[in-house]
C-alpha positions in Angstrom: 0.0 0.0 0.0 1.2 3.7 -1.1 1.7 6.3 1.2 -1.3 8.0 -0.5 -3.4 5.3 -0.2 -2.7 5.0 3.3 -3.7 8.5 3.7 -7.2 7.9 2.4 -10.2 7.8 4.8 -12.6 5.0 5.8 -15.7 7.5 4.7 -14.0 9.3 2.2 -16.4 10.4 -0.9 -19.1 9.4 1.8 -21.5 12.4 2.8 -23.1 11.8 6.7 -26.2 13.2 8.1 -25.7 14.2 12.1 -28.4 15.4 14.1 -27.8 16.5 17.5 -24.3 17.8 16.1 -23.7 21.1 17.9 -22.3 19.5 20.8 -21.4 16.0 22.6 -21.9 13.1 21.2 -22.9 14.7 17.8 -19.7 17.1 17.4 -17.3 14.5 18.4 -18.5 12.0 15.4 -19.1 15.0 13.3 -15.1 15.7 13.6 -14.1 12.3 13.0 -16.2 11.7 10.4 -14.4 14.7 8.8 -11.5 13.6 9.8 -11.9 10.0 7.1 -12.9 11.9 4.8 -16.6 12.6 4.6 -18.9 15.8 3.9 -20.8 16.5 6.2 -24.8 17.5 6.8 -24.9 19.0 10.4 -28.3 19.3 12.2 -29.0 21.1 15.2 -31.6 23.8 16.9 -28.9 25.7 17.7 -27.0 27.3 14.5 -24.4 29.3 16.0 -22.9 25.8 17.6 -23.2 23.8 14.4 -21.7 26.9 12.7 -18.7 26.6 14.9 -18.5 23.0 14.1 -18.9 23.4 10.4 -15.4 25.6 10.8 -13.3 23.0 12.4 -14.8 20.4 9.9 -13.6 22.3 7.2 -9.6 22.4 8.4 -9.9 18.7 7.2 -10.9 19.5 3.1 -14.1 18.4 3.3 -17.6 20.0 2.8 -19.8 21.1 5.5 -23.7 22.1 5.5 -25.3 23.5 8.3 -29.1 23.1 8.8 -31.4 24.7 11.6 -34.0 21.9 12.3 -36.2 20.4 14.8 -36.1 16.6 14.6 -39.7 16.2 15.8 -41.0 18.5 13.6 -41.9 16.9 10.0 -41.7 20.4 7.9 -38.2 20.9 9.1 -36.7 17.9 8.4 -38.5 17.0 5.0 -36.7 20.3 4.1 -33.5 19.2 6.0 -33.2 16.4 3.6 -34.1 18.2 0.3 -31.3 20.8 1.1 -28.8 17.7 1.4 -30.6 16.2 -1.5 -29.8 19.8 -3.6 -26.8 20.7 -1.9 -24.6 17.0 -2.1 -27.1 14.9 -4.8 -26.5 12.0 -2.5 -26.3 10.3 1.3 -24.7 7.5 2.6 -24.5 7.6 6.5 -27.3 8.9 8.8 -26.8 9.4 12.6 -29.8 9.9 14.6 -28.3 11.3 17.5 -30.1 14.2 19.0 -32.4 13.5 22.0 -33.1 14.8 25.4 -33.5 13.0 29.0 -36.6 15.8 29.8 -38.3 15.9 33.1 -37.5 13.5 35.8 -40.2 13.3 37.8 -42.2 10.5 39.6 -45.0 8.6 36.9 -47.4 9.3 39.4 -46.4 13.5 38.9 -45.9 13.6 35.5 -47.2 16.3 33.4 -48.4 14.9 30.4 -47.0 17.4 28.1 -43.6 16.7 29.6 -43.8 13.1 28.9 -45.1 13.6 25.2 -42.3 16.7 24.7 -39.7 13.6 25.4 -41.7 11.2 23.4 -41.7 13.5 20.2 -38.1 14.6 20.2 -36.6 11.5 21.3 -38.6 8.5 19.1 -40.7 10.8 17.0 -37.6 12.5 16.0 -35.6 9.7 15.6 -38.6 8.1 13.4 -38.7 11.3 11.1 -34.7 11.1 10.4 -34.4 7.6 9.6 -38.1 7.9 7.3 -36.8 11.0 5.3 -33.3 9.6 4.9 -34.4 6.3 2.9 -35.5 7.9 -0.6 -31.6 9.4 -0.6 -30.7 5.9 0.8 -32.5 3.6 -1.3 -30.6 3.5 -4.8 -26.8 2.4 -3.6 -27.5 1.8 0.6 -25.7 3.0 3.5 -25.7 3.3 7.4 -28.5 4.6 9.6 -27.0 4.9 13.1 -29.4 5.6 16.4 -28.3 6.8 19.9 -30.3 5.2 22.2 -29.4 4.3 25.7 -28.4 1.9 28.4 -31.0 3.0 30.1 -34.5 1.1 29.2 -32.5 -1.7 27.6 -30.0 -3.0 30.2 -30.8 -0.8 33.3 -33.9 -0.2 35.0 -33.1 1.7 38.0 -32.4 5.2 37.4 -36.3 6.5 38.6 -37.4 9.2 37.1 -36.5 8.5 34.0 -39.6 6.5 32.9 -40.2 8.5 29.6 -36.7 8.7 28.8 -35.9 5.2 29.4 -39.7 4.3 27.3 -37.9 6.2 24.3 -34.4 4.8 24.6 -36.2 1.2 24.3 -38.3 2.1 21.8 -35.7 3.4 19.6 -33.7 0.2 20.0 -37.2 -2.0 19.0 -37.3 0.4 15.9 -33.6 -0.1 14.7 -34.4 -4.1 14.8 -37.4 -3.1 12.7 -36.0 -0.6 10.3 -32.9 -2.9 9.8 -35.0 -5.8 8.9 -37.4 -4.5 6.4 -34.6 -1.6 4.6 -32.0 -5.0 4.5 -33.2 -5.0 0.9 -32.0 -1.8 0.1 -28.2 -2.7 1.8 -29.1 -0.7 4.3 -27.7 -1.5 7.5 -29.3 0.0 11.1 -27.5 -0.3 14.3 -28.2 1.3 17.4 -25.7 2.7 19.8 -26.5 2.2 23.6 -24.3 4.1 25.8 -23.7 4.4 29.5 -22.5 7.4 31.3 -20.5 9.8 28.9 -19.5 13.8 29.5 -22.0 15.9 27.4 -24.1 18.7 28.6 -27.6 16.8 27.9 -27.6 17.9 31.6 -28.7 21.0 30.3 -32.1 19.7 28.7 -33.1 17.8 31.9 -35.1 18.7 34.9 -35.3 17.1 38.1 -38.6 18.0 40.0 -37.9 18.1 44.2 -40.6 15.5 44.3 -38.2 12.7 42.7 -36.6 11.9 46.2 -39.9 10.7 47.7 -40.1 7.7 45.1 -36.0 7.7 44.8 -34.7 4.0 45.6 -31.7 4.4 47.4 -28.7 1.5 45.7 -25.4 1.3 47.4 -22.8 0.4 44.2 -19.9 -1.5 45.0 -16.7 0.9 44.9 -16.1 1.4 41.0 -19.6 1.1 39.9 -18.4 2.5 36.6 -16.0 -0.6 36.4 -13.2 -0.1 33.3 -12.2 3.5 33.8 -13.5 4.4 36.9 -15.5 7.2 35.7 -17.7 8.4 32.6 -16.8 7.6 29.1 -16.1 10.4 26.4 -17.7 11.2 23.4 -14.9 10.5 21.2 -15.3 6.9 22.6 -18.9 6.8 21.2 -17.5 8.2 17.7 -14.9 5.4 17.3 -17.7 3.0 17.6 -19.8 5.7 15.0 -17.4 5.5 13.0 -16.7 1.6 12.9 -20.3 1.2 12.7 -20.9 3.3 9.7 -17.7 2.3 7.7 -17.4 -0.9 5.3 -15.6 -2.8 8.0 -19.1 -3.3 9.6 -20.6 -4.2 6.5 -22.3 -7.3 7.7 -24.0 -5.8 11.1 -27.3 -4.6 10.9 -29.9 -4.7 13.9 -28.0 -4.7 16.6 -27.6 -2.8 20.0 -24.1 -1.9 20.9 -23.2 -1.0 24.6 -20.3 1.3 25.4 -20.3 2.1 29.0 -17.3 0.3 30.6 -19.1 -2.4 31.9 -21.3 -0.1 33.9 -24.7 -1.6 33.1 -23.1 -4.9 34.5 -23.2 -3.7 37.9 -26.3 -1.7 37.6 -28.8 -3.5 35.5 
């Protein structure tokens, strides 16, 4: 193998849709997507982060689009895709990352609005970005990619987090779906289940003071986040992105990865 060829990217000629990519998760994979080679689609509420994104993105020689969009909101995102669809002609990887953990609050308590505002962003949302990606995905296949959680698939106890942890395992049911019936098309769907990891989705979430009266109190053993003794990153979660969306996973398609350090071991 040349030097050149060396030098050559897992994604490169690829073009990726993130959503969720002004920050965490999102930006991390956004940058190392750039980084082997692909143009990116960023999608965000928040244009003045993706903006800032698009700028690092670029110092690799690839393109970058920005687009202003609410996931759970059809309009937007029917017109995300036909900018992508006018601006690159193409799509090969889609990451449906953006979500929120909402209001944690006990069931009993729970506003109904707040549970729906989580329901909509989190599996609506994610529903909407993998149903307007397939027309762009159809003709040559690609990679849908879903962040879903730990939480509601391996681990149980976090309370408060019933909506949350309903959306998390719903979005996991949906990748098996999605990956079985768009297998036709070579489309492969995976789902990305992670434990703790530094973000600021702290931000988006609310704990109401009446949470401790239906709190369970768990004493983990020393460790309870057992490989690195702590959270993992986000660059983690876009080395396993990455692998998932690249030709060397070419032959996984409806399956739940877990990257959280063994956490969910001790705490399922």
């Amino acid at each position: 193998m040349t030097k050149n060829q060396q030098s050559i990217g897992r994604l490169q000629g690829k073009v990726a849709l993130i959503t969720g990519a002004g920050s965490g998760i999102g930006k991390a994979t956004a940058l190392k997507f750039a980084k082997e080679g692909a143009d990116l689609a960023l999608l965000d509420v928040k244009e003045a982060a993706m903006e800032e994104v698009c700028r690092s993105i670029r110092a690799y020689n690839v393109d970058c689009l920005a687009i202003e969009a609410d996931i759970s909101n059809e309009i937007q995102m029917a017109n995300a895709y036909r900018q992508v669809r006018e601006h690159y002609g193409k799509l090969d990887i889609v990451y449906a990352n953006a979500g929120i953990n909402g209001v944690l609050t006990p069931i009993e308590l729970m506003d109904f609005d707040d549970w729906n505002t989580t329901m909509q962003i989190n599996l609506s949302g994610t529903f909407l970005t993998v149903k307007h990606a397939i027309p762009l995905l159809k003709d040559k296949g690609g990679s849908i990619l879903i962040t879903a959680s730990i939480n509601g698939n391996r681990v149980f106890s976090n309370i408060g987090f019933s909506a949350y942890s309903s959306t998390k395992a719903g979005q996991v049911a949906f990748a098996k779906m999605a990956a079985l019936e768009l297998a036709k098309y070579k489309i492969r769907v995976n789902a990305i289940c992670p434990g703790a990891i530094e973000t600021n989705i702290e931000e988006n979430t609310e704990r109401t003071p009446e949470l401790s009266s239906v709190t369970i109190p768990v004493e983990y053993p020393e460790g309870s986040q057992p490989l690195e003794h702590g959270p993992g990153s986000a660059a983690q979660v876009a080395k396993l992105a990455l692998f998932l969306a690249s030709e060397e996973s070419s032959h996984i398609s409806g399956t739940a990865v877990y990257i959280d350090g063994a956490e969910s071991l001790l705490r399922g």
